[in-house]
Each structure stands twice: as structure tokens, then as C-alpha cells.
C-alpha positions as CSV (number, residue, x, y, z in Angstrom):
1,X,-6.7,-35.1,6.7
2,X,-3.5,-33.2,7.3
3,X,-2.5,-29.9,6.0
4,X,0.3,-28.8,3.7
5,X,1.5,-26.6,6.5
6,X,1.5,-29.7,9.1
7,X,4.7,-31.8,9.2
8,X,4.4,-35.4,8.0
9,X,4.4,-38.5,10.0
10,X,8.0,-39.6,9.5
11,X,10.4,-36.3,9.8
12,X,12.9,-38.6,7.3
13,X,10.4,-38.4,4.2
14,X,9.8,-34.2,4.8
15,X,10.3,-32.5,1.1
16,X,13.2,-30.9,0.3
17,X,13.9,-27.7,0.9
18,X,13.9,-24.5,-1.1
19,X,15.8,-22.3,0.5
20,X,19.4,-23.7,2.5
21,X,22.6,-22.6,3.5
22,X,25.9,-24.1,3.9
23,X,25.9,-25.9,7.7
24,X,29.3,-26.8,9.4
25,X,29.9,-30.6,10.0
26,X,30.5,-31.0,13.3
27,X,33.2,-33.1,14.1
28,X,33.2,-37.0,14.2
29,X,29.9,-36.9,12.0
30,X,29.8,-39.5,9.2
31,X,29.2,-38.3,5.8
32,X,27.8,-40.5,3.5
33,X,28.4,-40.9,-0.2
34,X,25.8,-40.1,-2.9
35,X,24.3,-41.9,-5.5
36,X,27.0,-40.7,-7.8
37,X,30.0,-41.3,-5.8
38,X,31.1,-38.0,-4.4
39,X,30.9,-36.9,-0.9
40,X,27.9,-35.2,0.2
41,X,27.9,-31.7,1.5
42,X,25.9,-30.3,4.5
43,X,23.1,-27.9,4.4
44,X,20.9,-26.0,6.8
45,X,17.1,-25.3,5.8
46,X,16.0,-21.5,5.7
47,X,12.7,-22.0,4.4
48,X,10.1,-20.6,7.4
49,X,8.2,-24.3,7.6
50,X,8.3,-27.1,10.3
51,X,11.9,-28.1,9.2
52,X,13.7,-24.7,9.9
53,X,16.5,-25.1,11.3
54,X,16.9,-29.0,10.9
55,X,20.1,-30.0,8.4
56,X,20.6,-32.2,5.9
57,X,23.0,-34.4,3.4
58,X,22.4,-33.1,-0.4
59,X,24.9,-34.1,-3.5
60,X,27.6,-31.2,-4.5
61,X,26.4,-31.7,-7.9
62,X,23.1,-31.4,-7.2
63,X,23.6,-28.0,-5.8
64,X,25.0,-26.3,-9.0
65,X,22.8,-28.0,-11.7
66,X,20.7,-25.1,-12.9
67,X,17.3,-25.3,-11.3
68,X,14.5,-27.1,-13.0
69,X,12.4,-25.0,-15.6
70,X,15.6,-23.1,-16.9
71,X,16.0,-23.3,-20.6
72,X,19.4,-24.0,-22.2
73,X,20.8,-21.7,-24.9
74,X,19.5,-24.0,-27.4
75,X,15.8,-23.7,-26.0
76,X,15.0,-27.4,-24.4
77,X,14.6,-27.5,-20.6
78,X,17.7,-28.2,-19.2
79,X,18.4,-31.9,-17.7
80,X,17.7,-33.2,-14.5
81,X,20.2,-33.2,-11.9
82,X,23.0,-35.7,-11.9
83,X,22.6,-37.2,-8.6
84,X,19.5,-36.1,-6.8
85,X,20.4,-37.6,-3.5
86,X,18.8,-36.0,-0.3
87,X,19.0,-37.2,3.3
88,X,17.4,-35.2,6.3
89,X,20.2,-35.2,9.1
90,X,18.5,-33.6,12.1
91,X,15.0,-35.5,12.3
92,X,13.3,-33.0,14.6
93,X,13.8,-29.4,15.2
94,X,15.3,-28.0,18.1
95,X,13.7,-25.8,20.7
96,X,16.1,-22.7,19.7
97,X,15.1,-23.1,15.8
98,X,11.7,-23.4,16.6
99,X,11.7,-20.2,18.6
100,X,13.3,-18.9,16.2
101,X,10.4,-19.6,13.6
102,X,8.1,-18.6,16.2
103,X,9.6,-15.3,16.2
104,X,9.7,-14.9,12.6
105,X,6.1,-15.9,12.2
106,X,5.4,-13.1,15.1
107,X,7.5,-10.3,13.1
108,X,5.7,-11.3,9.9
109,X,2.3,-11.1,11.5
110,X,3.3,-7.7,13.2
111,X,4.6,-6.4,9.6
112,X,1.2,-7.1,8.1
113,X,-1.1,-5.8,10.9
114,X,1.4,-2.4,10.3
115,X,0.9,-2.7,6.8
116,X,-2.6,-3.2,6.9
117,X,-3.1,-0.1,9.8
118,X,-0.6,2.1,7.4
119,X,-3.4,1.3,4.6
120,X,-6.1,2.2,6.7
121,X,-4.8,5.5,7.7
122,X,-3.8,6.1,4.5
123,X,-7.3,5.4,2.9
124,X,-8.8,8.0,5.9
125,X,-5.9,10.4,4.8
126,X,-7.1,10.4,1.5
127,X,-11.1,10.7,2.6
128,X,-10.4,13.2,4.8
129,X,-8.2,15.0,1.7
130,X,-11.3,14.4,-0.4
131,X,-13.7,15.7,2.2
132,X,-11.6,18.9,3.2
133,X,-11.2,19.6,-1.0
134,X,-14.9,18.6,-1.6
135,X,-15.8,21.4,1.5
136,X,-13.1,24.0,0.3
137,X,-15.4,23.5,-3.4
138,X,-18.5,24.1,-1.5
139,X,-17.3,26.7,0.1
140,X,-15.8,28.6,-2.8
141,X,-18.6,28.3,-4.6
142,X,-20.8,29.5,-1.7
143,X,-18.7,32.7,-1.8
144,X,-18.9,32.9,-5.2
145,X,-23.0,32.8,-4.6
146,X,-22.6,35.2,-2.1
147,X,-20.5,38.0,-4.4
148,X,-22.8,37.4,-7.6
149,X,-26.0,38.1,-4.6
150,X,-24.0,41.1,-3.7
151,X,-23.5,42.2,-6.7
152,X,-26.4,41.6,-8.1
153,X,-28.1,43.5,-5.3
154,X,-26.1,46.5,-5.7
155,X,-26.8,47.0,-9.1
156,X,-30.2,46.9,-8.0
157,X,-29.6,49.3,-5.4
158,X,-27.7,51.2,-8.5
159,X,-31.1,51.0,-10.2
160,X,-33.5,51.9,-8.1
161,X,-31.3,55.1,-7.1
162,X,-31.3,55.8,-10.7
163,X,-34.7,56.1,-10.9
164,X,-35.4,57.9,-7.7
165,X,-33.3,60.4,-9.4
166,X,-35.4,60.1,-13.2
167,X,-38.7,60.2,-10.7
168,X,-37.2,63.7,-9.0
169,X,-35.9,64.9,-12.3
170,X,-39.6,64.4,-13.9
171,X,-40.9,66.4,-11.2
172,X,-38.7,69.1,-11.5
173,X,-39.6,69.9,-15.0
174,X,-43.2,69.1,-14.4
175,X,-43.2,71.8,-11.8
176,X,-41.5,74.2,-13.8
177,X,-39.0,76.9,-13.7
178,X,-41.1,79.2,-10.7
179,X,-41.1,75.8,-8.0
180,X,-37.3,76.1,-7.9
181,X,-37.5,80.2,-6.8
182,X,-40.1,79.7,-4.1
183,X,-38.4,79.4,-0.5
184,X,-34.9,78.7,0.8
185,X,-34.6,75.6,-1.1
186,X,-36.3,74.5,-4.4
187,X,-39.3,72.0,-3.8
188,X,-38.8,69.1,-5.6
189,X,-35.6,68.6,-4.5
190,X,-37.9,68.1,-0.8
């Protein structure tokens, strides 16, 4: 079973396509009529498929009808075109057009594997961001640790020299007024 992607059998019945632009007729070419009378106008196919490239015969009135789906002022889907004549031109594509798709398919693969490694670096920016934040958190709050440690140390140190100094103040008194006379320097202050 063939794909959507893969051209059909007979390269007159390929679908029409959805994106053209205006071709030159080249000179001695005979251009047919449409169903509704007029003289048909030539088109080149831009959509990036099997037929890029290849031109075709399309009615003039077919290319300004407003495109299917579009509602009229009064709400009900607009008409179908007058004339929806459509005849492929070129049958097969030629070597230049389908270089020129080949090209196009390679930019568009090179676009996404850019896009997808500007994603990538983009999600390891962002982990690293959120690891170097999460660190500079850990580390703030193991200074923060550290200070309160510190601090709560030296009002421990602040304690304890308090009451070495209540501990030689008691034995100051204890001793009495004659221990501070005795020798060159009182003895509880030794």
C-alpha cells in the first residue's frame, strides 16, 4: 500500500496543489480552454511534495473564488467555484526542481536538528541555573549555620567567662578583706 507522501501511479491524476505561483507560458505552448469558456492561466506548484516544481493549467476563475470553508456575509458557506478545471502540464519533475526539494527537505531537517540542540542546551542552561541557585541556597544557609554556631559559641564563651569571674568574685569575699593585703598581689586574684 502506498503512502500519502509517495506520488501516484499516473502523474496526470496527482491532487491539486495548495500552494502555486504564476508560471510564464513559454512560447508556442497551446492553452486550452476551461470548462467555462475562458482561457486558462498557467501555474507553478510551491507546495514541498513530489510535484514541486511541475506546472499546470487552472481556470482564472477558479483562482479568485474565495477558498472553500469561508463564510459569506450572510453566514452560509460560500459556493463552489465556477469552473473547477485543473490539468497537470509538466507530468514529471525535473532534475533541477527536484534538487531543489532535496535541498529544502535538507534545510528543513537541519533547522529542526538546531532547534531541537537549541532546546537541549537550553534545558541544561536552565538545570545548571537551578543547580548553581539550589548550591548558592545550600551554601547560604550553611553560612548561616556556621554564624548562628559562632555565635552561639561565643555567647558561651561570654558565659563561662562570666562565671569564672562570679567563681573569683566568691572567693574574694570568702577570703575576706586580710587575703587581699598579704604579698605583692592579692591571692584570689592568683
Amino acid at each position: 500500500m502506498a503512502s500519502a507522501s509517495d506520488p501516484p501511479q499516473d502523474p496526470a491524476s496527482d491532487p491539486k496543489p495548495r500552494k502555486y505561483r504564476g508560471a510564464e507560458v513559454p512560447a508556442g505552448l497551446n492553452i486550452p480552454m476551461c470548462l467555462c469558456g475562458d482561457i486558462c492561466i498557467l501555474r507553478e506548484a510551491r507546495d514541498c511534495a513530489y510535484y514541486f516544481g511541475r506546472r499546470f493549467f487552472m481556470c482564472a476563475n477558479y483562482d479568485h473564488e474565495p477558498p472553500p470553508g469561508k463564510y459569506q456575509g450572510d453566514g452560509r458557506p460560500s459556493p463552489p467555484p465556477l469552473c473547477e478545471f485543473f490539468q497537470w502540464l509538466d507530468l514529471e519533475q525535473t532534475p533541477k526542481k527536484r534538487a531543489e526539494v532535496y535541498r529544502i527537505h535538507r534545510e528543513a531537517v537541519q533547522d529542526f536538528l538546531r532547534e531541537e540542540q537549541w532546546e537541549r542546551e537550553k534545558q541544561e542552561f536552565i538545570e545548571r541555573k537551578r543547580k548553581e541557585t539550589e548550591a548558592r541556597r545550600q551554601y547560604a544557609e550553611e553560612q548561616r549555620l556556621r554564624r548562628e554556631e559562632a555565635e552561639r559559641r561565643a555567647a558561651a564563651d561570654r558565659e563561662a567567662e562570666r562565671e569564672r569571674k562570679r567563681e573569683r568574685a566568691r572567693r574574694a569575699r570568702e577570703a575576706g578583706p586580710d587575703a587581699q593585703r598579704k604579698g605583692k598581689w592579692p591571692r584570689c586574684t592568683q
